[in-house]
N, C-alpha and C positions, 0 to 999 in steps of 0.2 A: 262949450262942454258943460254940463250939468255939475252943478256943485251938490252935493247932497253928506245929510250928516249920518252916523252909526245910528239901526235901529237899536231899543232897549234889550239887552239879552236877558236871557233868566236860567234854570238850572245849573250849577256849579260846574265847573270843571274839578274833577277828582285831581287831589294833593297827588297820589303817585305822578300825574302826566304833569302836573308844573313841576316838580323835584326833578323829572327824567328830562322835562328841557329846561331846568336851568344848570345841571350836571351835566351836557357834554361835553364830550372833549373839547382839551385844548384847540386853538385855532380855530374856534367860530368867534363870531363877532358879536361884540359886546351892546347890544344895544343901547341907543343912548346916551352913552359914555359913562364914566364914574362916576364922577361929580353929584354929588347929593340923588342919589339912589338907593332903592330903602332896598332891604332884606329879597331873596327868592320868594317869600312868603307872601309880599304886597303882593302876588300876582295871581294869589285867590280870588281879588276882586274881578276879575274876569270872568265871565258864564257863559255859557254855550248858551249859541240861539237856541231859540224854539224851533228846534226839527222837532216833524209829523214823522210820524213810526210808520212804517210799511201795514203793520195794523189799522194806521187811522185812515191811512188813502186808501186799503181794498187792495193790497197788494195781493197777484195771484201767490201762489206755493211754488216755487223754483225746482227746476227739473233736477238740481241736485243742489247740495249746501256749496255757498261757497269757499273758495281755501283763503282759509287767513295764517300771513304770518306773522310769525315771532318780533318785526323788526319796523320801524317806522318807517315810511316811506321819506322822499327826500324832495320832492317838487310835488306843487297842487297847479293841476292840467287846469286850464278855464275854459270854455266848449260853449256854444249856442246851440238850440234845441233846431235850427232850419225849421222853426213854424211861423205860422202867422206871427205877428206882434197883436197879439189878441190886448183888448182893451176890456175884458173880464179880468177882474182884480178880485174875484174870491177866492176862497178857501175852498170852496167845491171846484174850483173852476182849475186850482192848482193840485186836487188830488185827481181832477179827470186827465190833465196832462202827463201824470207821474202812471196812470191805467195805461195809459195810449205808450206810451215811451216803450213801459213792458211788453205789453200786446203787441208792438211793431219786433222789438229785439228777440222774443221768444219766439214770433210765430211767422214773420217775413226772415227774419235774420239767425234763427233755428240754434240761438244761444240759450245756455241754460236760467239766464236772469236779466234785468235790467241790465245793462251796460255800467252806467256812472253809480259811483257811491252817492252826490249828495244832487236834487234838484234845486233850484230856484226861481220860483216864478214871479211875471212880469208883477204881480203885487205883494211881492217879498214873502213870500212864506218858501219855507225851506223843509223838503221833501226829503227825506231816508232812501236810497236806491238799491245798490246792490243788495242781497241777503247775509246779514251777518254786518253793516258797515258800520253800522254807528254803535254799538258792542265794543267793536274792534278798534275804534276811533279813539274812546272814553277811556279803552286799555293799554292805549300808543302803542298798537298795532295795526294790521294793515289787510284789508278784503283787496286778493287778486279782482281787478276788474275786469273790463273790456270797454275801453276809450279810446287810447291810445296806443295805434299798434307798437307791437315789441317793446313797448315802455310801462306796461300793466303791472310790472312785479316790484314797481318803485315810486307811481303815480298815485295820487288822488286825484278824480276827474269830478269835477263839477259844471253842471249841467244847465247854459241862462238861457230861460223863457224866450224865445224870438230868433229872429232873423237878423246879425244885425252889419249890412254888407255897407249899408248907408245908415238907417237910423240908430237912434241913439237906445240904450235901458232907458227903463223906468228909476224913478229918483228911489222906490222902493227897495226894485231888484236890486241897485248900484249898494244904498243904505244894507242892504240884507247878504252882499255880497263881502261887502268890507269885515262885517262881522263874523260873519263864516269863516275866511281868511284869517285873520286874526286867532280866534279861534283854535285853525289848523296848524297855526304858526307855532301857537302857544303849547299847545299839546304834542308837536312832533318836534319844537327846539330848531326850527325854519325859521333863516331869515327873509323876512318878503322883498327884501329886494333882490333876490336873485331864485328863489325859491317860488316865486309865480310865475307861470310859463303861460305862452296859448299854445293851442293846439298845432296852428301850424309847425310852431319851429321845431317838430319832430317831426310830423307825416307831411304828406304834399295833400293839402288840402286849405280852403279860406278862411276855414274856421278860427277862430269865432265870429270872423266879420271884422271886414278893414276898421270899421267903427267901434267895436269894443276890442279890439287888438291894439286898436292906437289907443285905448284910457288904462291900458295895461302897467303903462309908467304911471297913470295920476293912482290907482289902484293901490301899489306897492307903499307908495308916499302914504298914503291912507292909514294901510292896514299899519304901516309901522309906525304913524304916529298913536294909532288907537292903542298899540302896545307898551310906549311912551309912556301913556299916559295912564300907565298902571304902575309907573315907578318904581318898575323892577329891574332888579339885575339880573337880566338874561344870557347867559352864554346861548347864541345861535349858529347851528350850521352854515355856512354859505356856500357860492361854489366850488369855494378852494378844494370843499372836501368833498366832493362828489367825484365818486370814479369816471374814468373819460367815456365809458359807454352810458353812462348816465345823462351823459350831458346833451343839450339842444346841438341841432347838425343844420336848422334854417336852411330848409330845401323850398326849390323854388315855389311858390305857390303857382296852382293850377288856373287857366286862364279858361278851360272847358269845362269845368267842375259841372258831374251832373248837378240838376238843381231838383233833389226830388225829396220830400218831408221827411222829418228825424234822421235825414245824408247827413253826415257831416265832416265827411271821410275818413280814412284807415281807422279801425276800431280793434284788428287785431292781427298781428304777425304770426308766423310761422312758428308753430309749437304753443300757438297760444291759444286757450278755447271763453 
């Protein structure tokens, strides 16, 4: 398995979203434990990766805005893109897959936007997806997606570069993924170890791939040590507190799964658009 470190992040994370996740409620978990841990405050040293703005990749105009709520979401979905494992590591090369994502969702799959809030590609740059998500992100609240069916109105789905049924990420994407996480952790008061899900264990599909489904545990260990190491005192959500239809149902995965580009199974339930 790939060992790899946090890329450097940059833009701040806004005081309101570290105040709102270190104030929730009673009965989330403390990260870290007591023990010589500084202020809610240390945990400004945190920034949000460098996400690319739907402006900067050429994002088309969405067939309609979409609905944000009031309310943080509770789990962040992790999803494979079913493309090639392209060995193009640019910045062009990761705004043409975040074109293509849209282009397939809008005009093969006749949704009003992108699917996922955030992309990630095989050479870690991290892409803006749905209309309105990283606004809505920065505000600790929440763009309705289309990821994960019947689980849209509580998920963040994020979207990795590749195929990855056998092979492994990139040491980029893995570095670019951990920070993102983090990140979401921080801003919505998620703890990552129970608060990273994959795709399957809500829909019957293989996503994200036997192979980054299994680094899902070294992932969690990751993001929470990255959070660690900002020596703060975090009150976090876990999954004590999530209501029972919130929670994973680990249905069996599909051993016939079509295998056809940007598939990546159930993206949206009944009453969901």
């Amino acid at each position: 398995m790939c060992s790899y470190e946090g890329a450097p992040g940059r833009p701040g994370v806004p005081r309101r979203s570290v105040l709102r996740g270190a104030a929730l409620a009673a009965g989330g978990a403390l990260l870290g434990g007591v023990a010589g841990l500084a202020a809610p405050g240390a945990a400004l040293a945190m920034e949000e990766p460098r996400i690319y703005t739907r402006s900067e990749w050429g994002a088309r105009s969405p067939k309609r805005a979409a609905t944000v709520l009031s309310q943080a979401p509770d789990l962040i979905v992790v999803h494979h893109t079913a493309t090639a494992n392209s060995t193009d590591y640019s910045k062009s090369h990761a705004a043409a897959l975040s074109r293509s994502i849209q282009n397939h969702h809008m005009d093969t799959n006749g949704w009003d936007d992108t699917g996922q809030h955030l992309t990630i590609s095989r050479g870690g740059y991290v892409m803006e997806g749905r209309n309105r998500s990283l606004p809505a992100i920065r505000a600790g609240d929440h763009v309705v997606g289309a990821h994960t069916a019947d689980h849209n109105s509580h998920t963040v789905g994020i979207e990795n570069e590749g195929t990855y049924t056998s092979a492994e990420p990139t040491r980029e994407l893995l570095s670019a993924l951990i920070e993102t996480c983090a990140w979401l952790c921080l801003v919505y008061g998620l703890s990552p170890s129970s608060a990273i899900v994959g795709h399957r264990d809500f829909n019957a599909t293989s996503c994200p791939g036997d192979s980054l489904y299994a680094m899902l545990p070294r992932l969690r260990t990751d993001v929470g040590a990255r959070l660690r190491s900002l020596e703060a005192r975090l009150v976090l959500r876990d999954e004590a507190d999530l209501p029972e239809e919130h929670l994973p149902t680990y249905p069996r995965v599909p051993v016939d799964e079509r295998a056809v580009e940007f598939y990546h199974g159930p993206a949206l339930g009944s009453g969901e658009s």
